[in-house]
C-alpha positions in Angstrom: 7.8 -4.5 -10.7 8.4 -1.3 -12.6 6.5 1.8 -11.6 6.3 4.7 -13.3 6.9 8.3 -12.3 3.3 9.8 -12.9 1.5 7.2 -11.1 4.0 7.5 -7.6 3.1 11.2 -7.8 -0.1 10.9 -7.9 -0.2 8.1 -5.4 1.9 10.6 -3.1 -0.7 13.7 -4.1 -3.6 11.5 -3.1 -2.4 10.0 0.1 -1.3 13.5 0.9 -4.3 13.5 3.8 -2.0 11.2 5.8 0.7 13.9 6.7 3.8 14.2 5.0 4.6 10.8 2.6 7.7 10.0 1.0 8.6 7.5 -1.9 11.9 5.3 -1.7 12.0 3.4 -5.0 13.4 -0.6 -3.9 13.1 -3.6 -6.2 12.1 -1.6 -9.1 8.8 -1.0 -6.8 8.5 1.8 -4.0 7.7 1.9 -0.4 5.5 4.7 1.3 6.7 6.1 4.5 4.8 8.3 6.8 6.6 9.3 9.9 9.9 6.8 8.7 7.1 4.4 8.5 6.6 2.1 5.9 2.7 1.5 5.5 2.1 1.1 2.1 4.2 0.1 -1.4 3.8 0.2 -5.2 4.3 -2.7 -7.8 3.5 -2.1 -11.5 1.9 0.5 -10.7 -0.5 -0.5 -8.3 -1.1 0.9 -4.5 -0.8 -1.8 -1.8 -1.3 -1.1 2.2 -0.6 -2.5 5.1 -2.9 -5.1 6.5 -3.5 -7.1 9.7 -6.1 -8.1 11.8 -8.2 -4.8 12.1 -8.1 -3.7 8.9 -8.0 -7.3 6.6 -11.8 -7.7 6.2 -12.3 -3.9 4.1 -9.7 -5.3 1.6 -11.6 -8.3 1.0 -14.7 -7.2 1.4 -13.7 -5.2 -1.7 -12.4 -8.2 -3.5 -8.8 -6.3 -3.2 -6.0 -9.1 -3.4 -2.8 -9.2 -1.3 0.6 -8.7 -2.6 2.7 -11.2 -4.2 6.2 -10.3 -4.9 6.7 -12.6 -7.4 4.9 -14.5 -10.4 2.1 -17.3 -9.8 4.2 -18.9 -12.7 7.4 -19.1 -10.6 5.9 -21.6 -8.0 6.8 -19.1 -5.2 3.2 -18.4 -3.4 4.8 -15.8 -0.7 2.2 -13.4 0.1 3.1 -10.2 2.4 0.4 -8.1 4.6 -0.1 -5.4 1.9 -3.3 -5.2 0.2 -3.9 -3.8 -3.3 -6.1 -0.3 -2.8 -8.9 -0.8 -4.7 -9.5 2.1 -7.6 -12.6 3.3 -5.9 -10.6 4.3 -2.7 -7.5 5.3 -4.5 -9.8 7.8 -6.8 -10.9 9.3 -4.0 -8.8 11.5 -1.5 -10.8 11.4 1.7 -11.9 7.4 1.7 -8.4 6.8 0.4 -6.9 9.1 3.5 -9.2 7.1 5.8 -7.7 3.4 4.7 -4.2 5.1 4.5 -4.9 6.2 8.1 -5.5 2.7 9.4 -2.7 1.2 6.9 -0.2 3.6 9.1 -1.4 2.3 12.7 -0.9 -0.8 11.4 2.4 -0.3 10.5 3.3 1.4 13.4 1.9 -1.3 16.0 4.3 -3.9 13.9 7.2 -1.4 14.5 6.7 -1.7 18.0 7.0 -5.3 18.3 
C-alpha cells in the first residue's frame, strides 16, 4: 500500500477546505486527521473516507468501492468503513471539501462511542 509523496500533498492541498489536515504515514499507507481525527486514509495512492450510515449511499451512488486492506487473492475479504473518493470529487476542492466535511462528523460521532 505504497503511496507516494506528490499525491499525499496534493490530497492534503485539496482537502485543505476541511481546516487544518495532517498525514501520518502507517502500513506503508497514510491516515488523514482533522482535529486528531482520523477521517480519511490513502492506499496506493488512492483517497478513502470515512463512511457510515449518513453518508454510505453518495459513495455508492458513485459506484466508489470500500476499502480492503488486503488482496482479493489472499482469501481475506475484511472491508473497513472508508470509501474510495471518486476522481470527480477529489478533482474538485469545494465538492471534495463538502464529502470530506461529512467524512469528519462521521469520524468524530465513532470517537464518541
Amino acid at each position: 500500500m505504497p503511496v507516494s509523496d506528490e499525491y499525499l500533498t496534493f490530497v492534503l492541498e485539496q482537502l485543505g477546505g476541511v481546516g487544518s489536515v495532517q498525514a501520518r504515514r502507517m502500513f506503508g499507507g497514510a491516515g488523514i486527521y482533522c482535529r486528531s481525527v482520523m477521517f480519511a486514509l490513502v492506499a496506493d495512492d488512492v483517497l478513502y473516507l470515512k463512511v457510515d450510515d449518513s453518508n454510505r449511499a453518495d459513495f455508492e451512488e458513485a459506484d466508489a468501492k470500500p476499502f480492503r486492506p488486503y488482496p482479493e487473492k489472499s482469501g481475506k475479504t475484511m472491508v473497513m468503513s472508508y470509501y474510495e473518493a471518486p476522481v470527480d470529487i477529489l478533482e474538485d476542492r469545494d465538492r471534495l471539501t463538502a464529502w470530506a466535511q461529512k467524512a469528519l462528523a462521521v469520524a468524530i460521532r465513532k470517537n464518541r462511542k
